[in-house]
DRENPA-3360 file (N, C-alpha, C; in nm, 2 decimals, always signed):
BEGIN
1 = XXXXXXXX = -0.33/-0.40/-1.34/-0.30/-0.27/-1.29/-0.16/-0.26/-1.23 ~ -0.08/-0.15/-1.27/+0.05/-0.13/-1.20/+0.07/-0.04/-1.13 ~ +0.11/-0.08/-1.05/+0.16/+0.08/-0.94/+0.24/+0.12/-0.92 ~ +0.31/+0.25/-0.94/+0.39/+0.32/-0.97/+0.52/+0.32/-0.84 ~ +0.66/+0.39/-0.85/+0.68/+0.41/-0.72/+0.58/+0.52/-0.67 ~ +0.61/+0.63/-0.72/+0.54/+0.70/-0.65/+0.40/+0.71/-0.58 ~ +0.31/+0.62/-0.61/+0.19/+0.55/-0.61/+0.22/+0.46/-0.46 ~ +0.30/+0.41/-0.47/+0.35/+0.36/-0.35/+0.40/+0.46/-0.22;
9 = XXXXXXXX = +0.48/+0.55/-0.24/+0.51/+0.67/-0.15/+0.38/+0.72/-0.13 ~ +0.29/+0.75/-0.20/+0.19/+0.85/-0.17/+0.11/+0.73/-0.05 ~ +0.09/+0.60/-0.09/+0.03/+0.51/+0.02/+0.08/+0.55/+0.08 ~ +0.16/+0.51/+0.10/+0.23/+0.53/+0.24/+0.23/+0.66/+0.34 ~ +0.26/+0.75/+0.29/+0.22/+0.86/+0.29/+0.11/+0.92/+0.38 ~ +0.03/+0.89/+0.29/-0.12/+0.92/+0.33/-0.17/+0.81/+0.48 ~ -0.11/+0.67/+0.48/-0.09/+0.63/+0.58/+0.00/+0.71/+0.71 ~ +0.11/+0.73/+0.70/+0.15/+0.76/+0.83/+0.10/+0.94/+0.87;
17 = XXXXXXXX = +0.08/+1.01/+0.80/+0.00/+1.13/+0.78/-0.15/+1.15/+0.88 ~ -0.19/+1.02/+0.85/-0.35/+0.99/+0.94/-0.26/+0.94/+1.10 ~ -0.18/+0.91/+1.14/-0.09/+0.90/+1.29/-0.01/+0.95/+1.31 ~ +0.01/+1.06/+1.27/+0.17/+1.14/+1.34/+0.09/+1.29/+1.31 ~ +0.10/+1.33/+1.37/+0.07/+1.45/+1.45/+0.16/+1.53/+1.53 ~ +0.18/+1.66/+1.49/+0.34/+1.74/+1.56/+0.20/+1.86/+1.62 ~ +0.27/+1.90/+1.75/+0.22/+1.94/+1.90/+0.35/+2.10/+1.87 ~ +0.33/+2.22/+1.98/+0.44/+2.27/+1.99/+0.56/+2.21/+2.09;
25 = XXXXXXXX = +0.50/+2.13/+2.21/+0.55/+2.02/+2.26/+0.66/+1.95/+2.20 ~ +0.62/+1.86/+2.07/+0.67/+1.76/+2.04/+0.62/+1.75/+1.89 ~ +0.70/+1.89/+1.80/+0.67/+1.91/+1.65/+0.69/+1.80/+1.58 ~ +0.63/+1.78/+1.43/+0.68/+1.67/+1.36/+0.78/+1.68/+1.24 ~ +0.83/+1.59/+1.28/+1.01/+1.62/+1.21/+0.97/+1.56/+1.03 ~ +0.94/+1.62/+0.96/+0.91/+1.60/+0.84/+1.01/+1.62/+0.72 ~ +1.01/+1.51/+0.64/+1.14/+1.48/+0.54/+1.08/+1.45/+0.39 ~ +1.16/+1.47/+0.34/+1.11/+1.53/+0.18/+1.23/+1.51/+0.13;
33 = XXXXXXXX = +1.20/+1.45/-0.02/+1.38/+1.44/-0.06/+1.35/+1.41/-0.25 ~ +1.43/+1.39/-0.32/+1.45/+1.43/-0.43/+1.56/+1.39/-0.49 ~ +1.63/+1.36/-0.60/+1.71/+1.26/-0.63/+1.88/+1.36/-0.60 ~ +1.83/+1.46/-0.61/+1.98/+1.56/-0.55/+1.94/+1.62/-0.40 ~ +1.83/+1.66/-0.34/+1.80/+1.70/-0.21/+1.69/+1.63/-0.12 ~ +1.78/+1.67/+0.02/+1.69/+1.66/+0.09/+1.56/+1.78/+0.19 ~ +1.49/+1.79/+0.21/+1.41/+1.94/+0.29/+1.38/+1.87/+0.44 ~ +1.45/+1.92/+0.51/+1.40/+1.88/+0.67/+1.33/+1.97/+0.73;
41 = XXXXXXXX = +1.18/+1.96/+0.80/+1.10/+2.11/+0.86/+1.05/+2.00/+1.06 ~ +1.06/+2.07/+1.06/+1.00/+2.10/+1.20/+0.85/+2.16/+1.21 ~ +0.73/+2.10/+1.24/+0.65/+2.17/+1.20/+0.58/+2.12/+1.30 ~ +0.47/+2.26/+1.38/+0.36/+2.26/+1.47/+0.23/+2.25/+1.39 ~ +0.19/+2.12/+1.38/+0.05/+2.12/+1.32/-0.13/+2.19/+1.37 ~ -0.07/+2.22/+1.49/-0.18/+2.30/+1.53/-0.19/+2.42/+1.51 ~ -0.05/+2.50/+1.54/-0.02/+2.65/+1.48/-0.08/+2.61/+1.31 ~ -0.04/+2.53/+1.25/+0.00/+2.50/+1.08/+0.11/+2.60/+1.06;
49 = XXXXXXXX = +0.22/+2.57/+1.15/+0.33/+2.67/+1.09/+0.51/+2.58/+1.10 ~ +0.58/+2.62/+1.03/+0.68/+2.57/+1.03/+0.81/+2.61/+1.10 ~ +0.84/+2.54/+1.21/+0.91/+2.60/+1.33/+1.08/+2.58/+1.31 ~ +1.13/+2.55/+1.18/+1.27/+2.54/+1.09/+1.29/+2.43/+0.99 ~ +1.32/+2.49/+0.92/+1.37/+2.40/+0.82/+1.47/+2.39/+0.76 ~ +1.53/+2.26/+0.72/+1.67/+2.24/+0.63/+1.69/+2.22/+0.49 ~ +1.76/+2.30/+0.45/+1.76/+2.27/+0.26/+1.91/+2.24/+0.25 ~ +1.91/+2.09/+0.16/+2.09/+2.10/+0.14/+2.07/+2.12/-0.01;
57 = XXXXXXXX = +2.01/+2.21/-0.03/+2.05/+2.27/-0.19/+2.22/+2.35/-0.21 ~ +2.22/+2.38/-0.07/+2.35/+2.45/-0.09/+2.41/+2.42/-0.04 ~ +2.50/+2.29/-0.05/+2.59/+2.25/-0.03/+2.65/+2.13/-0.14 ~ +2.68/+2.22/-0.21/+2.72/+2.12/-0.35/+2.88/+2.02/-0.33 ~ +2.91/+2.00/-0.41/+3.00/+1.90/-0.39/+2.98/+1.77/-0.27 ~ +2.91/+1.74/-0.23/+2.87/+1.62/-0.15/+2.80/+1.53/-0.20 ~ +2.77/+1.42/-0.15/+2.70/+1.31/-0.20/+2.56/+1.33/-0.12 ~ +2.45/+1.26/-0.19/+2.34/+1.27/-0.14/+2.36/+1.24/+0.04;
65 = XXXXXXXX = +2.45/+1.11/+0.04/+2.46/+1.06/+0.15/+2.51/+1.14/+0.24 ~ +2.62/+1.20/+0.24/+2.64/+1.31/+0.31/+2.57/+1.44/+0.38 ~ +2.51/+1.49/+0.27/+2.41/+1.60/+0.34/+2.31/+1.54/+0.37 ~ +2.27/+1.38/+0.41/+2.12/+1.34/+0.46/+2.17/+1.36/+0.66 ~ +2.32/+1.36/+0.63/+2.37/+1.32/+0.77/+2.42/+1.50/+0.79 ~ +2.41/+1.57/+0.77/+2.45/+1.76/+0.77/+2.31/+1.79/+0.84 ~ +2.19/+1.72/+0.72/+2.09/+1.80/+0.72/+2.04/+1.77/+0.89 ~ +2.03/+1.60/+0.92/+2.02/+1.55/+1.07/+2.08/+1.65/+1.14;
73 = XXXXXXXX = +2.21/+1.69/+1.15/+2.30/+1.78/+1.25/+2.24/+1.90/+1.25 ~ +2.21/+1.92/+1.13/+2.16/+2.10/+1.16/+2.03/+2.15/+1.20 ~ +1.96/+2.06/+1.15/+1.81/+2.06/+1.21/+1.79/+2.04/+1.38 ~ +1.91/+1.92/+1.42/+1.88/+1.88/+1.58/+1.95/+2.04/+1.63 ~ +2.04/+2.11/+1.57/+2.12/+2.23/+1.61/+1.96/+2.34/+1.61 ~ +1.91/+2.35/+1.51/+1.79/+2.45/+1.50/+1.70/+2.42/+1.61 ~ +1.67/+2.31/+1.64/+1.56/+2.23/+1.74/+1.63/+2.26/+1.86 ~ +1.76/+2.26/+1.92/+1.81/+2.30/+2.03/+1.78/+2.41/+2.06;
81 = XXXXXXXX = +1.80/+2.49/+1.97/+1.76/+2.65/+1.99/+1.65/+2.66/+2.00 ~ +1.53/+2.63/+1.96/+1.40/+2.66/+1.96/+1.38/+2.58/+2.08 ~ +1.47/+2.51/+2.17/+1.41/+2.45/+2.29/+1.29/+2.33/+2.27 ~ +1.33/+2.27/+2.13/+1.27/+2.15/+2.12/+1.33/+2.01/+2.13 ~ +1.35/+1.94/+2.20/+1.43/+1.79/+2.27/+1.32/+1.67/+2.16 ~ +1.22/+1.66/+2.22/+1.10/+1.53/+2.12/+1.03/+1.61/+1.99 ~ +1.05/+1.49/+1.90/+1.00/+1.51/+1.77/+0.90/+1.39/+1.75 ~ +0.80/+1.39/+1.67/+0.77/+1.29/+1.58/+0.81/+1.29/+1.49;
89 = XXXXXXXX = +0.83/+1.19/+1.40/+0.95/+1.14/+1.27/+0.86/+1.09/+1.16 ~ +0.81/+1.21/+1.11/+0.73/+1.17/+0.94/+0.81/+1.15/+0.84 ~ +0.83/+1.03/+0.81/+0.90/+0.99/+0.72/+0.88/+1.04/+0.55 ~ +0.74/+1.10/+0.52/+0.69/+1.11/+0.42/+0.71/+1.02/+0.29 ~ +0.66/+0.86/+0.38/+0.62/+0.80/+0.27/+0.71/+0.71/+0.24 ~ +0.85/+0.77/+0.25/+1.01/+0.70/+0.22/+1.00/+0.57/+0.31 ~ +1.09/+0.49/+0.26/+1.12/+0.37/+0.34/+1.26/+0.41/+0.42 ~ +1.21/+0.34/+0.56/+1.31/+0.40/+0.67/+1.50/+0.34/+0.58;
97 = XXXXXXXX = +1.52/+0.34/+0.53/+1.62/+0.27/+0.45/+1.79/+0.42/+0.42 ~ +1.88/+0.35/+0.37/+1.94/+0.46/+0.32/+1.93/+0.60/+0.40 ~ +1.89/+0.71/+0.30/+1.95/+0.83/+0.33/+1.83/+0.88/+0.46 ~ +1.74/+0.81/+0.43/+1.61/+0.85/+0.54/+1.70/+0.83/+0.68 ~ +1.74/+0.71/+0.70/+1.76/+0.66/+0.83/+1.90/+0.68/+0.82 ~ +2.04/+0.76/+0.73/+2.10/+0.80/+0.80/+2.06/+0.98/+0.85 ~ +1.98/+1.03/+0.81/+1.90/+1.15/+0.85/+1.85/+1.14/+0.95 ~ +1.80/+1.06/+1.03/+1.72/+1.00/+1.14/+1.82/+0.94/+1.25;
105 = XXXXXXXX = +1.94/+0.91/+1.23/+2.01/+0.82/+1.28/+2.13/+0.98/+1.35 ~ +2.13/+1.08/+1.24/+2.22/+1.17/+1.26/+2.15/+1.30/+1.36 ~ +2.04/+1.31/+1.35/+1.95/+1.37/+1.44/+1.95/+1.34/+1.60 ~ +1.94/+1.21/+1.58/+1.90/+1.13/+1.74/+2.06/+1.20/+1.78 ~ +2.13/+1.16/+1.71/+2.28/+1.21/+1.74/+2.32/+1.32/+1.79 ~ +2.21/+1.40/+1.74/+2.23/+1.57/+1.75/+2.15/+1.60/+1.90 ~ +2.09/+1.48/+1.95/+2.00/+1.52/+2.05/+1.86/+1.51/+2.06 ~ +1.77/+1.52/+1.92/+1.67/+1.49/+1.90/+1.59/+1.33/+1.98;
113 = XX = +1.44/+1.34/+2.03/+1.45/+1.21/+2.02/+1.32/+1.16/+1.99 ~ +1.30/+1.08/+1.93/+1.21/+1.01/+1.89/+1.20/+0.86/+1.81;
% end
């Protein structure tokens, strides 16, 4: 039997999904990505609603790498305004590696924390 990557993301996935839990308190910082984008949301799972999100679809001319570290800044900028400081950090499945954790690393920077 072989398992796929994606097979592997979805484990994973479905693991950290069953412990992370976003509050209006303390939304969960949820990341999603794609071999040209990243989607950063903010999301209150009790509401079930999504309290901002980041798309670097539009911002062409950059490297993946670069807009993982835009998307960090603008999202902790959105979360300032909505008067959110703590997040939880759903990684969705990704390995904290690369572009995850300069996203994660660029956030804390923005003021987020978690």
């Amino acid at each position: 039997m072989f398992t796929t990557k994606t097979d592997k993301i979805n484990r994973r996935h479905k693991k950290i999904r069953s412990r992370v839990f976003g509050t209006a308190e303390k939304p969960r910082l949820a990341v999603s990505k794609s071999n040209r984008n990243i989607i950063v949301q903010l999301i209150d799972d009790n509401k079930a609603e999504t309290i901002a999100y980041v798309w670097t679809k539009l911002e062409t001319g950059k490297t993946l790498s670069e807009r993982s570290i835009a998307a960090g800044k603008t999202i902790s900028a959105l979360a300032k305004d909505k008067k959110v400081t703590k997040v939880v950090f759903d990684r969705g499945g990704y390995k904290y590696i690369g572009n995850i954790k300069l996203l994660a690393d660029s956030a804390r920077e923005g003021g987020l924390e978690f």
